[in-house]
C-alpha positions as CSV (number, residue, x, y, z in Angstrom):
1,X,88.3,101.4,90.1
2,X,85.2,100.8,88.7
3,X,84.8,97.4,90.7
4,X,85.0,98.9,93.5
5,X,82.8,102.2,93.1
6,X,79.6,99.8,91.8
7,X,80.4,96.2,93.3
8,X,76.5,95.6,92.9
9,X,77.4,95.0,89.2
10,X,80.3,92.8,90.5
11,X,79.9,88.9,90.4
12,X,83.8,87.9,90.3
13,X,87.1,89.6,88.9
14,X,89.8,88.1,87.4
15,X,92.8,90.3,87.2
16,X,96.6,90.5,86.5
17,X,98.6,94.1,87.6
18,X,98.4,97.0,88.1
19,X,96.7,95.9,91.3
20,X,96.0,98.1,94.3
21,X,99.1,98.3,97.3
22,X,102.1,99.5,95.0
23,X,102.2,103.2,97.2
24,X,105.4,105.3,97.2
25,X,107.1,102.2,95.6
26,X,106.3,103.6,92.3
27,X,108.3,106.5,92.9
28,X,112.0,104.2,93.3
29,X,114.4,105.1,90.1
30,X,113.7,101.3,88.8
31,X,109.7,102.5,88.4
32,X,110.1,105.6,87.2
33,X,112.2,104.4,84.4
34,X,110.1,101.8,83.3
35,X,106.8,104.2,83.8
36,X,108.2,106.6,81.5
37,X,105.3,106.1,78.7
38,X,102.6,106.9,81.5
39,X,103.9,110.8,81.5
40,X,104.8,110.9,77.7
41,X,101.3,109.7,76.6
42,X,100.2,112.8,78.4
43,X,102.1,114.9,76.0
44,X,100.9,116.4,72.4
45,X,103.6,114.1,71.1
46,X,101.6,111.6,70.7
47,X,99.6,113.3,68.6
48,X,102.2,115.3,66.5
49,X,104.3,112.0,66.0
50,X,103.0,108.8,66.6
51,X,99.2,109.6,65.5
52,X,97.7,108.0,61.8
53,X,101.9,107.1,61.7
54,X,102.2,103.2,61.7
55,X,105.9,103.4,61.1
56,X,106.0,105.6,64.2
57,X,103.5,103.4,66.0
58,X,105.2,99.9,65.4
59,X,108.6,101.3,66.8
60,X,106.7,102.7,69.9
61,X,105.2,99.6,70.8
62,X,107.7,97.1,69.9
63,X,109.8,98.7,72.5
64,X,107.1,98.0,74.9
65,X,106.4,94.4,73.4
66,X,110.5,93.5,73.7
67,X,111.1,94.8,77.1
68,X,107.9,94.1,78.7
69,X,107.0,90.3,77.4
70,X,108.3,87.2,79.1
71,X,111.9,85.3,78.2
72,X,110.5,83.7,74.3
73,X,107.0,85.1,74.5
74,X,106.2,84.1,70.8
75,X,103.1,85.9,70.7
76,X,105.0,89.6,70.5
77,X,105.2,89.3,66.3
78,X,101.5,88.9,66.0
79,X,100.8,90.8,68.4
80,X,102.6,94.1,67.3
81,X,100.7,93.5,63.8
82,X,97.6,93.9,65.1
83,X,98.1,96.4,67.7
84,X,99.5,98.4,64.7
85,X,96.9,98.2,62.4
86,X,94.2,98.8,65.3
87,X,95.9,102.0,66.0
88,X,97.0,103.5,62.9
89,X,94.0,105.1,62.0
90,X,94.1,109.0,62.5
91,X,92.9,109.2,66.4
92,X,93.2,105.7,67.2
93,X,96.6,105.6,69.2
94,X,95.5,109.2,70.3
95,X,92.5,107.1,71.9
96,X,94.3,104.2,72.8
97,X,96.6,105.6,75.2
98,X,93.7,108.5,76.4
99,X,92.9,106.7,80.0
100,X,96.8,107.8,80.4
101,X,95.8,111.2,80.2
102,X,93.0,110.9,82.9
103,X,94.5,112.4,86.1
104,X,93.4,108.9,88.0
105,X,94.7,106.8,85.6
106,X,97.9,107.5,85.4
107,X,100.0,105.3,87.7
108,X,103.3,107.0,88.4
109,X,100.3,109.8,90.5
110,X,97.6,107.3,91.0
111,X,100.1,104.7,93.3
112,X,101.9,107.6,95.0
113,X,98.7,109.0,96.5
114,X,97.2,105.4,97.3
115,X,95.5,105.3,100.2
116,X,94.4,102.4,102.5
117,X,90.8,101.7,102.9
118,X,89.6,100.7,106.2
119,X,89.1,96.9,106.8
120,X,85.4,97.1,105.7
121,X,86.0,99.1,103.1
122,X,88.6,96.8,101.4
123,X,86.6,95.0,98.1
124,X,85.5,91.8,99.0
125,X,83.8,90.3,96.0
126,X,85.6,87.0,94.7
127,X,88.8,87.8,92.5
128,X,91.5,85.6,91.0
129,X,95.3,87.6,90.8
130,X,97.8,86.2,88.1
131,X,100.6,87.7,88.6
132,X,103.2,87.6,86.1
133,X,106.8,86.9,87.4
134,X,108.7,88.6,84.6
135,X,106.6,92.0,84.3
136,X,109.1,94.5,84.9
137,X,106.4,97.0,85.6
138,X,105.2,95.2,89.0
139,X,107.6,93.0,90.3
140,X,106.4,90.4,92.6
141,X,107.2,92.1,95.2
142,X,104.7,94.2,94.8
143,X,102.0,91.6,95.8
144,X,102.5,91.7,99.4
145,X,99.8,94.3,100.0
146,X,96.9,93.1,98.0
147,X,95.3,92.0,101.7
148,X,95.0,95.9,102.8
149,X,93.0,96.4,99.5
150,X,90.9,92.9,99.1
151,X,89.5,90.5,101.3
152,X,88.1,87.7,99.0
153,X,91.2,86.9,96.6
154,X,93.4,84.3,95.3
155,X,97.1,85.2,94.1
156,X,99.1,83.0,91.7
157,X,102.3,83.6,89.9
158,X,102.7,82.8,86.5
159,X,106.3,81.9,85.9
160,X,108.4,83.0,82.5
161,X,105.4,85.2,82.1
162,X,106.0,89.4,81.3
163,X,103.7,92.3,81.1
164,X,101.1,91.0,78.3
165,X,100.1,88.1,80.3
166,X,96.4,87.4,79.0
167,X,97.9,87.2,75.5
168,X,101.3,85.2,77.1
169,X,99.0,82.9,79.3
170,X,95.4,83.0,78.2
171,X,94.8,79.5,79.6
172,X,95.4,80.6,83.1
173,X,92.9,83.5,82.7
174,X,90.6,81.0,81.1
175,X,91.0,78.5,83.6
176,X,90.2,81.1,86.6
177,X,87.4,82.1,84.7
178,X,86.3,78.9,84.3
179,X,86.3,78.0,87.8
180,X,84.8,81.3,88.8
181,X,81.6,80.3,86.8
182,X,81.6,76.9,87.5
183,X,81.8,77.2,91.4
184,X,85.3,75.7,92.1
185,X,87.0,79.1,92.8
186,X,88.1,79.5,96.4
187,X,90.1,82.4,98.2
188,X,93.3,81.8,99.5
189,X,93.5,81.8,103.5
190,X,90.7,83.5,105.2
191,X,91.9,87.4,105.1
């Protein structure tokens, strides 16, 4: 990612999935269904249906917003509004969804043809993982290779939380910030 292409601008990351170290995973049935709006944003669909449509849009997303939030997320109503009415202008769900379209961006292709770094090429500025355990799009699982990408992280779960996690959780990404720019952050066991 960017991070990692201009770490000089880099003090400290603090990040929840898609993280580095899925590979050929990706490509299981389980995946594939639940990638399935990372090929068809690619399509002209989007803009022949869905585009300056908010009845369209809202429908679209609130599948998303039911199947990939945690067990009683309460944030999913007020959420949908104003993703809705940030994307219903003409173009703006064409835009939203445009880093979809980017050959590198899309992550069905971009995980498949992952590749390791070397051990001194893995990123090694400071960076928090919160990883949500009910995100059907990256299982837990899914952690166990972060070390082949980073050297300098820390990895905590956040239970009974789904895909939407800064908007499920935003204390825990607050409180990682926090202690990112206060000092008290430390990596987990020395990589």
């Amino acid at each position: 990612g960017v991070a990692h292409k201009r770490p000089d601008l880099v003090a400290a990351l603090v990040l929840a999935p898609p993280i580095p170290g899925v590979g050929r995973r990706i490509l299981e049935v389980s995946p594939v269904n639940e990638f399935w709006h990372a090929t068809f944003f690619r399509t002209t669909l989007v803009e022949q249906v869905f585009d300056g449509n908010p009845d369209a849009i809202r429908a679209l997303l609130k599948i998303h917003l039911d199947g990939w939030s945690g067990p009683g997320s309460t944030v999913t109503d007020e959420l949908l509004d104003n993703m809705v009415k940030g994307c219903s202008a003409p173009g703006a769900f064409t835009a939203s969804v445009s880093w979809f379209r980017h050959l590198e961006s899309n992550p069905v292709s971009g995980y498949a043809g992952e590749t390791v770094p070397g051990i001194g090429d893995r990123f090694d500025k400071p960076v928090s993982i919160l990883w949500p355990e009910c995100d059907p799009l990256f299982p837990t699982a899914w952690s166990d290779q972060i070390d082949r990408f980073m050297s300098n992280f820390s990895l905590k779960f956040m239970p009974g939380v789904g895909h939407f996690s800064p908007t499920e959780a935003p204390q825990l990404f607050a409180a990682e910030i926090f202690a990112h720019l206060s000092g008290e952050w430390r990596a987990d066991a020395a990589r």
